[in-house]
LUMROBA-700251 format. One line per field, with one value per atom (N, C-alpha, C): residue number from 1; x, y, z; atom name; residue in three letters. Coordinates in pm, whole numbers. Atoms other than C-alpha are relative to their C-alpha. Layout:
BEGIN
pos	NUM:... $
px	X:... $
py	Y:... $
pz	Z:... $
site	CA:... $
code	Ala:... $
This chain:
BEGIN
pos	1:1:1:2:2:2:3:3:3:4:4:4:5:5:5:6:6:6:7:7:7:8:8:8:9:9:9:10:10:10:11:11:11:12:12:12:13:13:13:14:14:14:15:15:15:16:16:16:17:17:17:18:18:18:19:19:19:20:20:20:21:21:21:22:22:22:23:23:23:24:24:24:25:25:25:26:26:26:27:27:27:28:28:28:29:29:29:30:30:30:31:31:31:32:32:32:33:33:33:34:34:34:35:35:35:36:36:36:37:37:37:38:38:38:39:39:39:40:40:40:41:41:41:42:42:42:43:43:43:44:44:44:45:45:45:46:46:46:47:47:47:48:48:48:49:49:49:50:50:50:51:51:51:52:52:52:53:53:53:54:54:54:55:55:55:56:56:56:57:57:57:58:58:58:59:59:59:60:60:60:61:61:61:62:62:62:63:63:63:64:64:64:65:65:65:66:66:66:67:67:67:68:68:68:69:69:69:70:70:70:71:71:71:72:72:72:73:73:73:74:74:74:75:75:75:76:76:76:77:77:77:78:78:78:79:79:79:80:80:80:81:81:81:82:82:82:83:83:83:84:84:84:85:85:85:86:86:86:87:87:87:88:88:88:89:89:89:90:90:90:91:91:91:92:92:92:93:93:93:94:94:94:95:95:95:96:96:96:97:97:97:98:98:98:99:99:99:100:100:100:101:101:101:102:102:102:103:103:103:104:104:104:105:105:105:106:106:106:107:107:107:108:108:108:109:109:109:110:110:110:111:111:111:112:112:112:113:113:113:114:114:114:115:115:115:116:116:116:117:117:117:118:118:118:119:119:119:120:120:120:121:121:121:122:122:122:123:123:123:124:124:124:125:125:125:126:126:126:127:127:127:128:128:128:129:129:129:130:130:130:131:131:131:132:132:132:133:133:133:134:134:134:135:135:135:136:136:136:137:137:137:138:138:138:139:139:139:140:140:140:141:141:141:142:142:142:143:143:143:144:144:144:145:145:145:146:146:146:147:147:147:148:148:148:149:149:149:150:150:150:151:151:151:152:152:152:153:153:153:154:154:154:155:155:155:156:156:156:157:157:157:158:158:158:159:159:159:160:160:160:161:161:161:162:162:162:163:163:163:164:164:164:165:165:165:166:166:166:167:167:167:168:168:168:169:169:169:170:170:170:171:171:171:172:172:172:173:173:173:174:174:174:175:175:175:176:176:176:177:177:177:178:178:178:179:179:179:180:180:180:181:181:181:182:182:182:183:183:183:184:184:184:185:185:185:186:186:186:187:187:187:188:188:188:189:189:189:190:190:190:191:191:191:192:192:192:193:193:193:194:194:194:195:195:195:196:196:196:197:197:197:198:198:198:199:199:199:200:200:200:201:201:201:202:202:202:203:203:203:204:204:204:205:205:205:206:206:206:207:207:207:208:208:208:209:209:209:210:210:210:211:211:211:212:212:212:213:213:213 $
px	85:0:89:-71:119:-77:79:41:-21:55:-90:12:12:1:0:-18:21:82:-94:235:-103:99:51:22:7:-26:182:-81:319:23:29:188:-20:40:49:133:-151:428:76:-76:549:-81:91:276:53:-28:354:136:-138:724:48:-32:709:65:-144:854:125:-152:1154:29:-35:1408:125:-86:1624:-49:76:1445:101:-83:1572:-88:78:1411:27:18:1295:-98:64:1194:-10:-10:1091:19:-98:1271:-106:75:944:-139:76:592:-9:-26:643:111:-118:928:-114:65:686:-141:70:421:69:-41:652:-4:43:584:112:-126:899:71:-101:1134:143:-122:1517:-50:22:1411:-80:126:1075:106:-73:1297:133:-98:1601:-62:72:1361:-62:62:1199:123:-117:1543:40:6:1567:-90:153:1209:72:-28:1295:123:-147:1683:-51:36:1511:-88:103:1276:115:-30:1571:73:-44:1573:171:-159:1882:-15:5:1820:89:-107:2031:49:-51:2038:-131:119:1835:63:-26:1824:-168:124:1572:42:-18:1541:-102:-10:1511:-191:152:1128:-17:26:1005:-19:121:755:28:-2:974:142:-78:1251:159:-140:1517:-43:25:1376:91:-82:1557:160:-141:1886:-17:-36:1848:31:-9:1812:125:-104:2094:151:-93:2342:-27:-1:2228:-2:28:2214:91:-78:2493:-80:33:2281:-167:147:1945:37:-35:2113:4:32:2135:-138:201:1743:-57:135:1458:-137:142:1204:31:-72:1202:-149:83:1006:-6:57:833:-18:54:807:-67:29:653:-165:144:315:17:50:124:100:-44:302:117:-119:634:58:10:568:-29:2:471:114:-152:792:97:-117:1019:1:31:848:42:-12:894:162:-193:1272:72:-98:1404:-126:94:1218:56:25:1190:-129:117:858:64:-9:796:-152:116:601:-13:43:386:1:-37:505:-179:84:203:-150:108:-140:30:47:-226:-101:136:-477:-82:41:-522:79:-63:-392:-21:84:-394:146:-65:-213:15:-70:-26:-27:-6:-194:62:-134:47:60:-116:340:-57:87:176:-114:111:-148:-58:-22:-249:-225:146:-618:-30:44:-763:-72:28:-823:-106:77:-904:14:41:-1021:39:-38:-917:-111:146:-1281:-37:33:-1262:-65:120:-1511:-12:-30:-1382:-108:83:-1643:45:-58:-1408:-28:-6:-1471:-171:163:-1825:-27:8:-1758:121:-108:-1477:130:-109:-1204:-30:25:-1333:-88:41:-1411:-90:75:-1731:-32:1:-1661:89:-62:-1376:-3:4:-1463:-136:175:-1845:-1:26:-1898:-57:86:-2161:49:-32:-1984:-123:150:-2291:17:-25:-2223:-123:79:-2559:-31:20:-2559:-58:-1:-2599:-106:98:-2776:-61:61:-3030:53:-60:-2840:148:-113:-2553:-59:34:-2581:94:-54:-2411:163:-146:-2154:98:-28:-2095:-41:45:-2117:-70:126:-2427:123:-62:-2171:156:-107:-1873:-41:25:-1913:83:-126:-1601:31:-51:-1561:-124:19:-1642:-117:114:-1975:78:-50:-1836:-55:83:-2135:1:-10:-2098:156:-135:-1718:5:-40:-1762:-160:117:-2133:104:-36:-1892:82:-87:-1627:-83:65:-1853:-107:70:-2032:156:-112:-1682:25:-41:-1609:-126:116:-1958:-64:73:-2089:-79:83:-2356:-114:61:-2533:-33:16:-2396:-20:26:-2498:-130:105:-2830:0:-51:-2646:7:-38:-2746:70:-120:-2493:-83:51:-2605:86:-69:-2514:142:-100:-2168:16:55:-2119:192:-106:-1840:48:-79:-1721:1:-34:-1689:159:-85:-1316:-4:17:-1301:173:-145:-994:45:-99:-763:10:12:-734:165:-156:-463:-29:50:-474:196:-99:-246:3:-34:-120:71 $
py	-119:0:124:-150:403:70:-96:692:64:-11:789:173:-152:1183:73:-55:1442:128:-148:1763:94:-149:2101:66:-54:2307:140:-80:2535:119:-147:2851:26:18:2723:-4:16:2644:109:-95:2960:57:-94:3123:25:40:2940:24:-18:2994:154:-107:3390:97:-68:3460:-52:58:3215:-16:0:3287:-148:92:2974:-141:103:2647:-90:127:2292:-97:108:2026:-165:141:1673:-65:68:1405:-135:202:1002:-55:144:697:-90:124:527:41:-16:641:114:-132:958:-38:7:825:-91:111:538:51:-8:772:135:-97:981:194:-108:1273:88:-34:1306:-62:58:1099:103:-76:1226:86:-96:1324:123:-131:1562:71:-76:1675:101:-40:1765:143:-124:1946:75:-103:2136:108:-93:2266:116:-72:2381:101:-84:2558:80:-118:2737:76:-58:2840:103:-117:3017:70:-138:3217:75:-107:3345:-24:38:3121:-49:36:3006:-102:144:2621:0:57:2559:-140:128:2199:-112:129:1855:-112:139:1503:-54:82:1195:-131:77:1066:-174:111:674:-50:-9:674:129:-173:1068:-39:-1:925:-63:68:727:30:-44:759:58:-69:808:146:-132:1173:78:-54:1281:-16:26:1110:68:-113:1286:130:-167:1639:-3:-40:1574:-33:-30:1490:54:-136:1806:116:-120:2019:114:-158:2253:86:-39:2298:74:-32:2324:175:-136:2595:105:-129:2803:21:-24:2741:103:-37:2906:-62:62:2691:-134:48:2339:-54:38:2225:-151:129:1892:-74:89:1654:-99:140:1376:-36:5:1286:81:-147:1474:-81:54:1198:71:-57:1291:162:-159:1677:3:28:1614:-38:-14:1447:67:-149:1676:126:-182:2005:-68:61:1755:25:-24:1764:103:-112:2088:123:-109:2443:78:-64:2519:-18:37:2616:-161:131:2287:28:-53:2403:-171:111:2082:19:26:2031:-62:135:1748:24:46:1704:-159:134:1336:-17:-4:1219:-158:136:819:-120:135:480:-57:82:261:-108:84:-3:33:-68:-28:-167:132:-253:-51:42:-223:137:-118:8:144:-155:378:21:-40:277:-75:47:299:26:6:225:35:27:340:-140:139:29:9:-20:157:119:-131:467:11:10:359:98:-18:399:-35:112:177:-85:65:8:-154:60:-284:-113:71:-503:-117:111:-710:-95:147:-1024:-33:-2:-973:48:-13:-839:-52:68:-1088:108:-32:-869:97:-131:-567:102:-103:-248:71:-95:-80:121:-165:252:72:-89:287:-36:49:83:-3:-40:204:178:-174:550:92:-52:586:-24:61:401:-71:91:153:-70:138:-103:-60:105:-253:21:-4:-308:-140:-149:-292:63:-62:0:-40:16:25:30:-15:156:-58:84:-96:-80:56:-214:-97:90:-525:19:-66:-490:82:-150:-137:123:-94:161:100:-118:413:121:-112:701:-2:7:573:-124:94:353:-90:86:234:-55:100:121:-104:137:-237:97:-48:-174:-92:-12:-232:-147:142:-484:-121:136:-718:-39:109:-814:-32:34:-862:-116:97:-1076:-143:60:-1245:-71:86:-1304:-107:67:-1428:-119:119:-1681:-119:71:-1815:-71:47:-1853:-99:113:-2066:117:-65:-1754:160:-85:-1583:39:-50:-1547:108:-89:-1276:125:-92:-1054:23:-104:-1041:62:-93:-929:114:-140:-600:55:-7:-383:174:-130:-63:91:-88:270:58:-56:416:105:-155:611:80:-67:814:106:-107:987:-196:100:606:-27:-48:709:125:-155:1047:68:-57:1279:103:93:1313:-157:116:957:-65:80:781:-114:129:471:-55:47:262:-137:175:-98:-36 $
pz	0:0:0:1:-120:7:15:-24:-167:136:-365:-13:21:-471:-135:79:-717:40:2:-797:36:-27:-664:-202:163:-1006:115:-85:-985:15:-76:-968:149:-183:-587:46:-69:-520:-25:-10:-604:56:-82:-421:109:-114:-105:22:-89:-102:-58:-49:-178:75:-94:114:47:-32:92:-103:130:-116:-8:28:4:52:-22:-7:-15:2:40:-27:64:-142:98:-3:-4:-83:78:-224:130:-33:-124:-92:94:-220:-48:32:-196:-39:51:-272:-102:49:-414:-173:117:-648:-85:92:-796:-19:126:-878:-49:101:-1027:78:-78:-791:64:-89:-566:-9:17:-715:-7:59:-821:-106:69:-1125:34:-75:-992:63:-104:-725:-54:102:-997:-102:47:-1180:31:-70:-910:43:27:-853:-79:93:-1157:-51:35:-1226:138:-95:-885:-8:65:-999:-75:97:-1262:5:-36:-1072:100:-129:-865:113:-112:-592:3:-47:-387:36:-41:-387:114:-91:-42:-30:43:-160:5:31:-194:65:10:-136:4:12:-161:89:-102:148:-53:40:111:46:-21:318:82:-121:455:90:-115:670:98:-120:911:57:-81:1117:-103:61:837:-29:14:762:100:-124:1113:-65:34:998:-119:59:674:37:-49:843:34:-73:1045:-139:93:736:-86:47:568:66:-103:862:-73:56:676:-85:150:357:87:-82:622:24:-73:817:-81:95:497:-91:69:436:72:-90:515:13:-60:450:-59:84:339:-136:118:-2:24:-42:77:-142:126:-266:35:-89:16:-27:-11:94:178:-158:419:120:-104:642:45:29:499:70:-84:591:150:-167:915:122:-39:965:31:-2:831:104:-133:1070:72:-179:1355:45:-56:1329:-55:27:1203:23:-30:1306:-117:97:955:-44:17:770:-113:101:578:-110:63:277:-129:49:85:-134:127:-299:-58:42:-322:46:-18:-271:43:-29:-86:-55:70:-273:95:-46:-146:63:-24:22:-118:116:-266:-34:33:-463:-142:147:-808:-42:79:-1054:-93:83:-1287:-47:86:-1425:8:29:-1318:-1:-34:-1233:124:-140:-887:76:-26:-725:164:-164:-363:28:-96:-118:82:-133:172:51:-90:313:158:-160:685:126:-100:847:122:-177:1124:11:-24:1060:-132:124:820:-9:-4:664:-90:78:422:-17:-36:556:-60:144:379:-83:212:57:-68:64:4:-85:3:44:-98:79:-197:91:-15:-39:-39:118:-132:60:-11:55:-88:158:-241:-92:183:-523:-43:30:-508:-30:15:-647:69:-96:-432:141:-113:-123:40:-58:-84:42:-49:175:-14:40:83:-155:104:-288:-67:86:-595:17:53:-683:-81:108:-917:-136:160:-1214:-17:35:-1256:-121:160:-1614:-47:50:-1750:82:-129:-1454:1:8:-1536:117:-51:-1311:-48:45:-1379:7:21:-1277:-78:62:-1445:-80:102:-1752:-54:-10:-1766:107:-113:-1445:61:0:-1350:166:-141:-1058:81:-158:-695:46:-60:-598:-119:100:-935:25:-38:-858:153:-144:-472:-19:30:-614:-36:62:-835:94:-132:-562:40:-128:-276:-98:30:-535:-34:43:-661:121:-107:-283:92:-53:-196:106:-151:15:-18:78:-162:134:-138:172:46:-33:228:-40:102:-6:72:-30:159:155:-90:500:0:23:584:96:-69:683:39:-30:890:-42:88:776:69:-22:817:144:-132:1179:-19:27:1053:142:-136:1429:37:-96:1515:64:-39:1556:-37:12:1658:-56:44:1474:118:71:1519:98:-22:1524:85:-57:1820:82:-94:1936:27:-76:2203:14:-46:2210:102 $
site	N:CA:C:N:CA:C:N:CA:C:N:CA:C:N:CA:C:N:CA:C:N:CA:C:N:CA:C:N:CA:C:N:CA:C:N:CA:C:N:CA:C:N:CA:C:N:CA:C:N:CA:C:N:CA:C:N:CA:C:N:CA:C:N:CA:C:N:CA:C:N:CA:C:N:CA:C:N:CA:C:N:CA:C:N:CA:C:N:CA:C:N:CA:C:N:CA:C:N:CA:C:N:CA:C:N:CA:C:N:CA:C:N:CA:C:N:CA:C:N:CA:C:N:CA:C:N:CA:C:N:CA:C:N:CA:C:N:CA:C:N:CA:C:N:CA:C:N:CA:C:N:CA:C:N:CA:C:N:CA:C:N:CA:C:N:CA:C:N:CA:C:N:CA:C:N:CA:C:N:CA:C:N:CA:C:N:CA:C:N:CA:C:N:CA:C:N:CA:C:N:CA:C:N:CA:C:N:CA:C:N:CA:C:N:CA:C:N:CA:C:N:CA:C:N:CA:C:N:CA:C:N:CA:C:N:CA:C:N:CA:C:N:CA:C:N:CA:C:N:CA:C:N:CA:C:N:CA:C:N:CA:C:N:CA:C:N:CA:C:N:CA:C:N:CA:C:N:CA:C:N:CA:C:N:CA:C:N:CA:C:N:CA:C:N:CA:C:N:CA:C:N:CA:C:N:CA:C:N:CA:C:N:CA:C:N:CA:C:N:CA:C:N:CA:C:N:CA:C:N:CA:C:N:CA:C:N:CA:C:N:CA:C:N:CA:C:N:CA:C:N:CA:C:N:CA:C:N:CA:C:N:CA:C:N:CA:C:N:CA:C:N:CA:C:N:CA:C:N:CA:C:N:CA:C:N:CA:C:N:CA:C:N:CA:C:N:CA:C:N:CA:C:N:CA:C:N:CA:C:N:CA:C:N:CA:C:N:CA:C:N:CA:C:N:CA:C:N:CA:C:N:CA:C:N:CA:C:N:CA:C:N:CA:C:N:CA:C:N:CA:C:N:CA:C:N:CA:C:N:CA:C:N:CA:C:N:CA:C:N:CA:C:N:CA:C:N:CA:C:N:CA:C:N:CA:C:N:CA:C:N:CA:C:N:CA:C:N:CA:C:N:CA:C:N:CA:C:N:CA:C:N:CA:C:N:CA:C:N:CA:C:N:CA:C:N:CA:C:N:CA:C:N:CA:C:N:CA:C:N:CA:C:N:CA:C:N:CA:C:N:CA:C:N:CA:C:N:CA:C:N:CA:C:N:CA:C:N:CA:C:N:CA:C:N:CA:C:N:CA:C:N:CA:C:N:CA:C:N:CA:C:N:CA:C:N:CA:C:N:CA:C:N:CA:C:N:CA:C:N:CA:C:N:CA:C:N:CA:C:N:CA:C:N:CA:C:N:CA:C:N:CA:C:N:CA:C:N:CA:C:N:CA:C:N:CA:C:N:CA:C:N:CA:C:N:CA:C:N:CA:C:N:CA:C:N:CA:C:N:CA:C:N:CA:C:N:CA:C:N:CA:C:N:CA:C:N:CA:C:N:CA:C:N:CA:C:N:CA:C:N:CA:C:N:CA:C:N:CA:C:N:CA:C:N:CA:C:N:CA:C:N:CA:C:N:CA:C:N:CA:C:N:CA:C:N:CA:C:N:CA:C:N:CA:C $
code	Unk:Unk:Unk:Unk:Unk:Unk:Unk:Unk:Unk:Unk:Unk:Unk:Unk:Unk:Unk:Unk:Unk:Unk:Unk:Unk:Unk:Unk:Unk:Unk:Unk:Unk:Unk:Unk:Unk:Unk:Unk:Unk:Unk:Unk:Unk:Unk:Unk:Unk:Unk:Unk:Unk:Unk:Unk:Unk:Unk:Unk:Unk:Unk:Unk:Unk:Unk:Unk:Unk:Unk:Unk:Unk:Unk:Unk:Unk:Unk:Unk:Unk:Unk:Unk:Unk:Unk:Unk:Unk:Unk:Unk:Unk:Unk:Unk:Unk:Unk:Unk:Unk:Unk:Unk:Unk:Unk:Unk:Unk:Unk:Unk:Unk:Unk:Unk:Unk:Unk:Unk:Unk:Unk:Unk:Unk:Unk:Unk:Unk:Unk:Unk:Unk:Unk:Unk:Unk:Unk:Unk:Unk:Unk:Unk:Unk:Unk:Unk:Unk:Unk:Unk:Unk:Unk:Unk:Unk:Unk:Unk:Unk:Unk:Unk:Unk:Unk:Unk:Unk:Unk:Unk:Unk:Unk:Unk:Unk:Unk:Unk:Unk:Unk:Unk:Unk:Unk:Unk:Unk:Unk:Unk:Unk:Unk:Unk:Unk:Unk:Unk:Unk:Unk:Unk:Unk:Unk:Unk:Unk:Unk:Unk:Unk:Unk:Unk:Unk:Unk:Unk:Unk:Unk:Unk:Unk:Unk:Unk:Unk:Unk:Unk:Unk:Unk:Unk:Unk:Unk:Unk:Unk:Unk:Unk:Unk:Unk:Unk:Unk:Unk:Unk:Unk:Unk:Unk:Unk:Unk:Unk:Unk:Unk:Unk:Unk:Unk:Unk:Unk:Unk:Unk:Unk:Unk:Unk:Unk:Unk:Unk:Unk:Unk:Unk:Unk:Unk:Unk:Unk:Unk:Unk:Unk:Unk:Unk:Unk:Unk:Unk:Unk:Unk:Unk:Unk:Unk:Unk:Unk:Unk:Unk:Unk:Unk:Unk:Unk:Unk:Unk:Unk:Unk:Unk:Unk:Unk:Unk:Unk:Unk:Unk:Unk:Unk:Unk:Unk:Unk:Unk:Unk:Unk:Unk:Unk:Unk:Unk:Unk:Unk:Unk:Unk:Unk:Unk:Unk:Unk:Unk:Unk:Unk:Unk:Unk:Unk:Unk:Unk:Unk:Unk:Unk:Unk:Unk:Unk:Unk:Unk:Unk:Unk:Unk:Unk:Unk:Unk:Unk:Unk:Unk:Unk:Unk:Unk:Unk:Unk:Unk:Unk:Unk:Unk:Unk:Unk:Unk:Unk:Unk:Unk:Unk:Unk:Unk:Unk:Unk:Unk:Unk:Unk:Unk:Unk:Unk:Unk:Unk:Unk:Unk:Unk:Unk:Unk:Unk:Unk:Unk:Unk:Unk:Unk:Unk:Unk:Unk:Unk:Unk:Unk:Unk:Unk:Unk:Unk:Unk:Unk:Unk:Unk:Unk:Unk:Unk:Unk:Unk:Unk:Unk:Unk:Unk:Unk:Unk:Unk:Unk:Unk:Unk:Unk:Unk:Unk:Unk:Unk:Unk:Unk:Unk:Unk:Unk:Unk:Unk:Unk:Unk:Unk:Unk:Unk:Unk:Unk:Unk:Unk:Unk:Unk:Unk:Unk:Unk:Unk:Unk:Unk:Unk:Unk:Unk:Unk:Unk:Unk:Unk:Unk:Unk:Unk:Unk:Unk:Unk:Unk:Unk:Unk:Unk:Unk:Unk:Unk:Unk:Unk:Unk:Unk:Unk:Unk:Unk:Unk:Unk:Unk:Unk:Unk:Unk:Unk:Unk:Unk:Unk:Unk:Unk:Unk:Unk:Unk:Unk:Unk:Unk:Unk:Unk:Unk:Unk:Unk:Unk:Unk:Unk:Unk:Unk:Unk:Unk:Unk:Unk:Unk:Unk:Unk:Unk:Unk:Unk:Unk:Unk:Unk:Unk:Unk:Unk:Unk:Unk:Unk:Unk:Unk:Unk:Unk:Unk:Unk:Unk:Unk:Unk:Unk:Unk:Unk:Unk:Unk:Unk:Unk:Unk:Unk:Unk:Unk:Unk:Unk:Unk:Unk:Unk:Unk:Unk:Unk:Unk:Unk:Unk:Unk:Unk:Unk:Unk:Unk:Unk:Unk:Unk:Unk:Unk:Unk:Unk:Unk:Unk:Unk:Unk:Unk:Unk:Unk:Unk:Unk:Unk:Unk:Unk:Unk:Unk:Unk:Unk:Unk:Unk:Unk:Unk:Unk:Unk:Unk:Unk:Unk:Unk:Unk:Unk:Unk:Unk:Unk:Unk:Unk:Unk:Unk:Unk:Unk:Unk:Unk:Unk:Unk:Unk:Unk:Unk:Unk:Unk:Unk:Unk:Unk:Unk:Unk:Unk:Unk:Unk:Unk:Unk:Unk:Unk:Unk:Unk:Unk:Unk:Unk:Unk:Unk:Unk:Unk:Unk:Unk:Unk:Unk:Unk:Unk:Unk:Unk:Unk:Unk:Unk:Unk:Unk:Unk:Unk:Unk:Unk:Unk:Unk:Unk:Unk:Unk:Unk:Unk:Unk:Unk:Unk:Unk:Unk:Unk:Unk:Unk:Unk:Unk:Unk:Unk:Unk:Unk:Unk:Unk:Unk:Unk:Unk:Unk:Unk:Unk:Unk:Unk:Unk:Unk:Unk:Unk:Unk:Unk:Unk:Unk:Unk:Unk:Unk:Unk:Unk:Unk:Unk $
C-alpha cells in the first residue's frame, strides 16, 4: 500500500514559497518516487524551475522513506545545507511533511497534494483500497471495499443503475457490488450478499485519530 500523490499546479508552489528565497528540497525513495511525484528526477527538476525564478536552492536530497525515522537522519546529514534554508520544499506525501516540521524548526512548505492509500496494478497505475474507516467489513464483501470501489460508497448493494456490470456514474468502471457478487459466489458464500450492513457512523473514531497498544 502508497500513499498515492500528485504535484501542486506550480503557480500554488510559487505562491507558497514567496517569502523564501532559500528552499531545500525533499523528495521520497518510496511512494512519491513510484508515482513519479517526488522521485530524483521531480525533485532535480523542481530545482531547476525554482533556480530560474531566482531562488537560492540551499540543496536537496531523496530521502530513502520521509515518513519514518530516516527523515531525522536525513536532516541531520544536511544540517549545513538546512542551516542556509529558510524553509524546506516537501516533494513527500502529508506523512512525509509532518515528519520533516517535527525535526528541524523550519517552515515545511507541501510540494504534493495526498490524494489516497492505494495499490499499483500495474506500471503507473495505482487504485484506492481503503479509506481507513474503522469500521472494516471485508470479511463480507470478500475482500473488496465498497466505501472505495463504489462510487456511491454503498455497503448494501448494488444499486439500481448498474448495467451489464458497469457503473451508472462511471461507464467504464467495473460496478463495486458485481465483482464482490462475483467473488462471494466463486467462494460458496452468496449469503452474504443479503447481509445488511447498517449505515456508516463516521465519528466512530473520533480525529484526530490515536490509538495505544
Amino acid at each position: 500500500m502508497k500513499s498515492i500523490t500528485r504535484q501542486k499546479p506550480f503557480d500554488e508552489v510559487k505562491e507558497h514559497l514567496s517569502s523564501f528565497d532559500r528552499p531545500f528540497i525533499v523528495g521520497c525513495g518510496t511512494c512519491t518516487t513510484m508515482t513519479r511525484t517526488g522521485g530524483l528526477e521531480q525533485v532535480v527538476e523542481m530545482k531547476d524551475r525554482l533556480q530560474g525564478l531566482n531562488k537560492r536552492v540551499s540543496g536537496w536530497t531523496v530521502i530513502p522513506t520521509a515518513c519514518d525515522e530516516m527523515a531525522e537522519t536525513a536532516m541531520k546529514e544536511n544540517r549545513r545545507a538546512l542551516d542556509d534554508a529558510n524553509c524546506i520544499l516537501a516533494m513527500t506525501c502529508a506523512l512525509g511533511v509532518y515528519r520533516l516540521g517535527s525535526y528541524i524548526n523550519h517552515p515545511v512548505i507541501p510540494a504534493l497534494d495526498t490524494l489516497f492509500i492505494g495499490v499499483e496494478d500495474s506500471p503507473g497505475h495505482f487504485h484506492e483500497v481503503c479509506m481507513q474507516c474503522g469500521q472494516c467489513i471485508l470479511g463480507e464483501t470478500a475482500g473488496i471495499c465498497p466505501m472505495t470501489a463504489c462510487h456511491k460508497g454503498l455497503v448494501n448493494g448494488p444499486c439500481g443503475g448498474t448495467n451489464n456490470g458497469k457503473c451508472e456514474v462511471d461507464k467504464e468502471k467495473d460496478c463495486a457490488w458485481t465483482l464482490i457478487y462475483q467473488r462471494l459466489k466463486d467462494q460458496g458464500r452468496l449469503e452474504l450478499m443479503r447481509r445488511y450492513q447498517p449505515p456508516r457512523n463516521f465519528q466512530a473514531v473520533p480525529r484526530p485519530r490515536i490509538i495505544k497498544v
